[in-house]
C-alpha positions, 0 to 999 in steps of 0.5 A: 377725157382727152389728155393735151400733149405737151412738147418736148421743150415745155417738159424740159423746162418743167422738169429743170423748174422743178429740180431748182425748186427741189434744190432750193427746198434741199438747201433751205432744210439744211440751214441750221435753225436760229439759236434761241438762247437766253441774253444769260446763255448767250451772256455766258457763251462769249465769256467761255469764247473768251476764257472768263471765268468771271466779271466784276458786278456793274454799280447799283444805281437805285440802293443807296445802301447796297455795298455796290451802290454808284460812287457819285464823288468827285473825289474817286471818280478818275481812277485812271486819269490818263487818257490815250491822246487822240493825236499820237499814234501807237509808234508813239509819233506825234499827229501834226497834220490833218494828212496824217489824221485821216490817213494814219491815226483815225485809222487806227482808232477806228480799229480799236473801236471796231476790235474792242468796244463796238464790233465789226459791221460783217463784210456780208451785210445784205442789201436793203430795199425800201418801199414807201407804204404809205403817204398822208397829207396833214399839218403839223402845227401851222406847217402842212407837211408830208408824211411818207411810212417807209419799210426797209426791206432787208435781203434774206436770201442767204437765211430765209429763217430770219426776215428783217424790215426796217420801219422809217417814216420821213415828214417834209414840209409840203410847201417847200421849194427844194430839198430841206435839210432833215433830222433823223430820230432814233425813236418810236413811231406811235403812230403806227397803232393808230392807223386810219386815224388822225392822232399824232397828227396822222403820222408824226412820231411823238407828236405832243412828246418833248414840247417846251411849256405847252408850245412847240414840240422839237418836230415843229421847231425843226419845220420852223426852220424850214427842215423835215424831220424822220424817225427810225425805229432800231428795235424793228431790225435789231432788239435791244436785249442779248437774246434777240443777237441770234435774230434782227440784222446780227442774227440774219448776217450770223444765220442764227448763231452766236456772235464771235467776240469782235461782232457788231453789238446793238449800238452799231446795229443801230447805227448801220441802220441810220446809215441805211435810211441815208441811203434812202434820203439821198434817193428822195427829190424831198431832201437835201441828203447832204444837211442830214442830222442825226438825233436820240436819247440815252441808249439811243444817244450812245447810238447817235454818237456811234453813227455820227463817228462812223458814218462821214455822210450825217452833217450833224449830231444831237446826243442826248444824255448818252452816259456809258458807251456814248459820250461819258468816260469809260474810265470814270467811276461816277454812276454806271460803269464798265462794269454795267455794260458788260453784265447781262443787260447791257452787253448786247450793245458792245462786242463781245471783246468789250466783256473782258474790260469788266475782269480781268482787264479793267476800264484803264486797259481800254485802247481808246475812250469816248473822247476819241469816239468823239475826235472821230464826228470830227470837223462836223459839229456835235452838240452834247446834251444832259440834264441837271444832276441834282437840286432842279424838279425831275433832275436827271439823276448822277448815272449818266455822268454828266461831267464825265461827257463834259471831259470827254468834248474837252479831250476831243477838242484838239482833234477838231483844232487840228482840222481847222474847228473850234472846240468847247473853248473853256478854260484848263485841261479836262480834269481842271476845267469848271463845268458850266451852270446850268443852262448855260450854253457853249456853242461858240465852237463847233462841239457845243454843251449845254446842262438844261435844269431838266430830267432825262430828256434833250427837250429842253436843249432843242431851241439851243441846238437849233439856233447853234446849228442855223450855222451849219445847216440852211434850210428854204422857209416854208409857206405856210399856207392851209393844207387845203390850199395844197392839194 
């Protein structure tokens, strides 16, 4: 067998690939492998970080005998009614201008709730790439839309034990004329079990969920108005339990360690990955990305209003039923508390500073309060969106403290006057002022409130929001034409 002779430079170039290949295995064994802790021994690590021996137990919502069950009385809800004013700076000067909001005191509160209550997004944060892996064509009630399955791929070169893929899909009208506006849902995609068929209409997340009476779901009332819809998935980057904070897009930026106390929890996670699917939307001829808004429920509202705060780019905000670490009072005890949400289920979403507001400091020793996580979406319109507490079919239930939002748009409200908007324009402070009946709408400012008589759901409220956000986002009518007729 004749042997073929290799030059002098193909041999160099072999050896030199080889040593590189050599080296990047070396490197990636030496990498420490990702922590595979418990939410309690991870739970546990942080208070030691800290030096907490032990944390007050959160409320129990579901015993009505149990000594620790919620308050749901008015008369004890305001332990601590003083709420740091959105408008005076730590040097206590007043704010007075909207120079001097953007450029001083908003400043500052982001810090605090970039220190304290939320966590820090890593300088390292890693690259994203999207890929669009699929495209179907259907309608979607009588508008043929366009669906697009998109992954974000996210870069771990730095950490290959951890890999990262942000699941998206993105639905337009397929007979539009331009860029349409586009709402942005944090939610499940369901049909991705259901490949290669037609149920949800194909490719629409949820369809047949949130309809009002058997008539329109709130994806065909967007594509009413001439907008498209998305869903983004936050579990597929981050989970939403404290063992999965060594894993996802924390994990990969910690490679595989514990947090540091001031490191991002889940709900800004979640929120850095609403901002990525921005980036993408302002990529696709499809979209007008500058009338992009951004939508979810419960947990998923707390991350709205996280991602609204944050990110100056989304144009509007629907936060449904976001209680704790959303819209509702930190300083109110009425259904959760503090304390909940720095206990072993919850504390995922906070940073881990959060944990000491639960002992030994308390909910009053918090720099900042929701009404100021609010203050920040300012001059951008926010809708703020509850169930009934009480007395209607399926009410929602007292957890999420309906009133303690309600207070809380009041205390943002001269933020948005400072900047030239109109805020909930109700009578009295927010510890006076009467809230609204049921299903009584506020939408005549720029913070908008409505209680629909409804459970823990924002379905009853997106005719409400959409006819308040006409004002705001604009939208080309689609064509409704048969999807044959389209291809």
């Amino acid at each position: 067998m004749r042997h073929k002779k290799i030059s002098a430079s193909a041999f160099i170039f072999a050896v030199l690939t080889a040593a590189i290949f050599c080296r990047a295995q070396s490197a990636s064994t030496h990498l420490p492998a990702p922590m595979d802790w418990s939410a309690e021994q991870d739970h546990r690590n942080l208070m030691e970080q800290l030096g907490i021996k032990t944390l007050r137990p959160g409320a129990d919502g579901m015993n009505p005998h149990a000594a620790n069950y919620q308050n749901t009385d008015e008369a004890k809800a305001n332990p601590y009614p003083d709420l740091p004013d959105p408008l005076t700076m730590k040097n206590r000067e007043k704010v007075t201008t909207p120079e001097m909001w953007w450029q001083q005191r908003r400043p500052e509160i982001v810090e605090d709730f970039d220190h304290e209550v939320y966590g820090r997004v890593p300088k390292n944060v890693p690259k994203v790439t999207w890929e669009v892996t699929g495209i179907i064509r259907t309608n979607n009630g009588a508008v043929p839309v366009v669906t697009k399955h998109l992954v974000g791929h996210v870069d771990n070169s730095s950490y290959p034990p951890i890999s990262v893929n942000i699941q998206l899909t993105l639905t337009t009208p397929a007979n539009a004329t331009g860029p349409v506006p586009v709402m942005l849902e944090f939610g499940f995609d369901f049909s991705r079990f259901f490949r290669g068929t037609n149920r949800f209409g194909g490719t629409n997340a949820f369809r047949g969920f949130g309809a009002f009476g058997g008539g329109l779901n709130w994806q065909q009332l967007v594509l009413s108005n001439g907008w498209g819809y998305a869903v983004i998935v936050p579990t597929s980057y981050q989970a939403d339990n404290g063992a999965g904070l060594t894993k996802g897009i924390i994990g990969l930026c910690n490679r595989g360690q514990p947090r540091m106390p001031d490191d991002w929890g889940a709900l800004r996670a979640w929120a850095w990955g609403a901002s990525r699917a921005l980036d993408y939307f302002e990529t696709d001829p499809a979209v007008d990305a500058k009338q992009v808004g951004i939508e979810g429920l419960s947990r998923y509202g707390k991350a709205t209003l996280v991602t609204m705060a944050y990110d100056p780019r989304f144009a509007i905000a629907l936060v449904g039923s976001s209680g704790k670490g959303g819209a509702a009072l930190f300083r109110r005890n009425f259904g959760e508390q503090v304390e909940n949400l720095t206990g072993t289920g919850e504390y995922h979403w906070m940073a881990g500073n959060f944990l000491k507001y639960g002992g030994p400091l308390t909910p009053g020793d918090l720099p900042v309060d929701s009404h100021e996580l609010i203050a920040l979406c300012a001059p951008r319109p926010v809708f703020i969106s509850y169930g009934a507490m009480s007395g209607h079919p399926g009410a929602e239930g007292t957890w999420v403290d309906q009133h303690g939002s309600f207070m809380a748009a009041i205390a943002a409200g001269p933020v948005y006057q400072l900047l030239g908007k109109k805020d909930l324009g109700v009578p009295g402070n927010y510890l006076t002022a009467p809230m609204p009946p049921i299903n009584t709408a506020l939408t005549n400012g720029d913070l908008a409130w409505r209680q629909h008589d409804g459970g823990h759901t924002d379905a009853p409220n997106w005719p409400a929001f959409l006819e308040w956000a006409d004002r705001y986002i604009h939208g080309p009518l689609p064509v409704l034409r048969p999807l044959s007729q389209t291809q």
